[in-house]
Kinemage of the C-alpha trace (Angstrom):
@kinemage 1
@onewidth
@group {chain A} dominant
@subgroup {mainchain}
@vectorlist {calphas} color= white
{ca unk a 1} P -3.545 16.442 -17.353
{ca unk a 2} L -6.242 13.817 -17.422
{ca unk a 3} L -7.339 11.694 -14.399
{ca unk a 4} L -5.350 8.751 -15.198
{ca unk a 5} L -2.789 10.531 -14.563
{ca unk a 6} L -3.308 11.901 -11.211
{ca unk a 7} L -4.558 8.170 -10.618
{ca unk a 8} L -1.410 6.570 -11.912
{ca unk a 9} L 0.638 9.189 -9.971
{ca unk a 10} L -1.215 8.305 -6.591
{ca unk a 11} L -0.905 4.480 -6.854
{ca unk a 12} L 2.641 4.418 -7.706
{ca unk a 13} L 3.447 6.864 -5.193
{ca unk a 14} L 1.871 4.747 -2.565
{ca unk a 15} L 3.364 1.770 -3.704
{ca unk a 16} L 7.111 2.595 -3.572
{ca unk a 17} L 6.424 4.173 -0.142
{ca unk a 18} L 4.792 0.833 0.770
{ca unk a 19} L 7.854 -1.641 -0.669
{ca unk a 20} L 10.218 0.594 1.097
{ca unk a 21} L 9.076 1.071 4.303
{ca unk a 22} L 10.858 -0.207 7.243
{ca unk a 23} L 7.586 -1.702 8.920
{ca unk a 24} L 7.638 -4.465 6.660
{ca unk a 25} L 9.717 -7.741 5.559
{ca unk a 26} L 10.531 -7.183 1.902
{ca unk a 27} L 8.252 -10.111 0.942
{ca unk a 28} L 5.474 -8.685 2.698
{ca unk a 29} L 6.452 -5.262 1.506
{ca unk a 30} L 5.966 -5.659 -2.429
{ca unk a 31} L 2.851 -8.056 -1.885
{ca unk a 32} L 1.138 -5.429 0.199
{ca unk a 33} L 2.252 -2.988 -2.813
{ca unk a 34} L 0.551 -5.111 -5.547
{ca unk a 35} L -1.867 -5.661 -3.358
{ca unk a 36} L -3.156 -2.495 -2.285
{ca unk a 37} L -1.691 0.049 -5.076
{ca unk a 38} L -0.420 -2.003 -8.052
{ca unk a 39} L -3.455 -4.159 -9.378
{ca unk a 40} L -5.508 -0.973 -9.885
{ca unk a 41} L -3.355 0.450 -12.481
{ca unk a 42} L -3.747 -0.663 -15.976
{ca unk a 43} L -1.098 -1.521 -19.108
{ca unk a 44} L -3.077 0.613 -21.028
{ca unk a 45} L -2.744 4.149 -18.439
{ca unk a 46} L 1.092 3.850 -18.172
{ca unk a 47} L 2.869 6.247 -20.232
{ca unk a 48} L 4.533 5.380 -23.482
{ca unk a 49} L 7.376 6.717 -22.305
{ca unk a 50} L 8.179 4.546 -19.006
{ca unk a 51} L 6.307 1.385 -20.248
{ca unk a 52} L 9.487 -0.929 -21.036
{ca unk a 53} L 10.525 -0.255 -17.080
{ca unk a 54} L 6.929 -0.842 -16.393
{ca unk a 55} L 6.832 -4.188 -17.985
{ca unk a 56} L 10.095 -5.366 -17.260
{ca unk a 57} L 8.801 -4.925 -13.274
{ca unk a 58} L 5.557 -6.976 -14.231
{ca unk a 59} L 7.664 -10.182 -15.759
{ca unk a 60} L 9.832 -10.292 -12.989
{ca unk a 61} L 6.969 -9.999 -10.693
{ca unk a 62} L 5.085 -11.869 -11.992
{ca unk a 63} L 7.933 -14.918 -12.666
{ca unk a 64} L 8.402 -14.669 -8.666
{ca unk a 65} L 5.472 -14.305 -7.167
{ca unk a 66} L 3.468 -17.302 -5.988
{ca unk a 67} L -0.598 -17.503 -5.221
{ca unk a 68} L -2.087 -19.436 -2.433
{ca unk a 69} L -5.624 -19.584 -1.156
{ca unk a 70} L -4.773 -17.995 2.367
{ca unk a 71} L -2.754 -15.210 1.599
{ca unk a 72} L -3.133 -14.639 -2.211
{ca unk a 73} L 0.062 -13.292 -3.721
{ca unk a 74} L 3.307 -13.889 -1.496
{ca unk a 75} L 7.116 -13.825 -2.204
{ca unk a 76} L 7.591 -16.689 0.211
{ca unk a 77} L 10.898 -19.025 -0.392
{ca unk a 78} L 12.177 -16.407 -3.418
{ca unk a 79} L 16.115 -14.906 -3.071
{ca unk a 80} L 16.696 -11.786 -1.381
{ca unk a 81} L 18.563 -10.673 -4.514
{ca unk a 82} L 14.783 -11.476 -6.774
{ca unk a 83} L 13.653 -9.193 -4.390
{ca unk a 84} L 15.784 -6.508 -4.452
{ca unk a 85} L 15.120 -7.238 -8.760
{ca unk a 86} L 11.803 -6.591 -8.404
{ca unk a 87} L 12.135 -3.704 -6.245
{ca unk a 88} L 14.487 -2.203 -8.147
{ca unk a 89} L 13.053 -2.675 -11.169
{ca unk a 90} L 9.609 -0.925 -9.757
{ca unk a 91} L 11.939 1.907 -8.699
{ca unk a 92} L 13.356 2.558 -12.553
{ca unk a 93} L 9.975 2.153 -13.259
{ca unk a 94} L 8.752 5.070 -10.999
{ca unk a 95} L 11.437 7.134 -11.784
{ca unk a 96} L 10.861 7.750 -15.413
{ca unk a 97} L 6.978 8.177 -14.853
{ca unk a 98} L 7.852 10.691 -12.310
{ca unk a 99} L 10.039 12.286 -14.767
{ca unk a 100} L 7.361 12.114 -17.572
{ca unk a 101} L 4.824 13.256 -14.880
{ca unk a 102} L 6.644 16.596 -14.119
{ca unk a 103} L 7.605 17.347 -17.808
{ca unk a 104} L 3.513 16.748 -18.640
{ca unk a 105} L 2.794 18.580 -15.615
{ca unk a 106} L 5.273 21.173 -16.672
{ca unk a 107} L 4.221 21.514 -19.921
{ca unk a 108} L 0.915 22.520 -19.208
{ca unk a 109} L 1.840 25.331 -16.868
């Protein structure tokens, strides 16, 4: 299992911890997600076989999100139920490269 993988595994792990922890609003919650664990990860690292949920998470974050010079990117003013889009579509997104994860990890046992 190369690096990437590990990488990938960490950052994604981090970030669905992050958008679904109670210490945070749900706008701050998958900002601080991109922010701190999303942007490192790369189109090209994602597995083949969970990058449709991966880039169906991208468009609608990136369709929602809004940039401003003080706080970067923010999900101030968008609909609860764009949020709970977004989140969920992260989550099928996570799911399947968990489930490609262990069957790689699996695999090499």
């Amino acid at each position: 299992m190369s690096f990437h993988w590990i990488y990938c595994y960490e950052k994604c792990s981090e970030a669905m911890r992050l958008m679904l922890s109670p210490r945070y609003d749900h706008r701050e919650a998958i900002a601080i997600a991109y922010k701190d664990q999303l942007i490192h990860l790369r189109d090209e690292n994602i597995p083949e076989e969970c990058k449709a949920e991966y880039l169906e998470f991208k468009k609608l974050f990136e369709k929602h999100r809004k940039i401003d010079q003080y706080t970067g990117v923010n999900f101030y003013n968008v609909k609860k139920s764009s949020l709970e889009r977004i989140t969920s579509a992260y989550a099928d997104f996570f799911l399947g490269f968990l489930r490609v994860y262990h069957e790689k990890r699996g695999a090499l046992a």
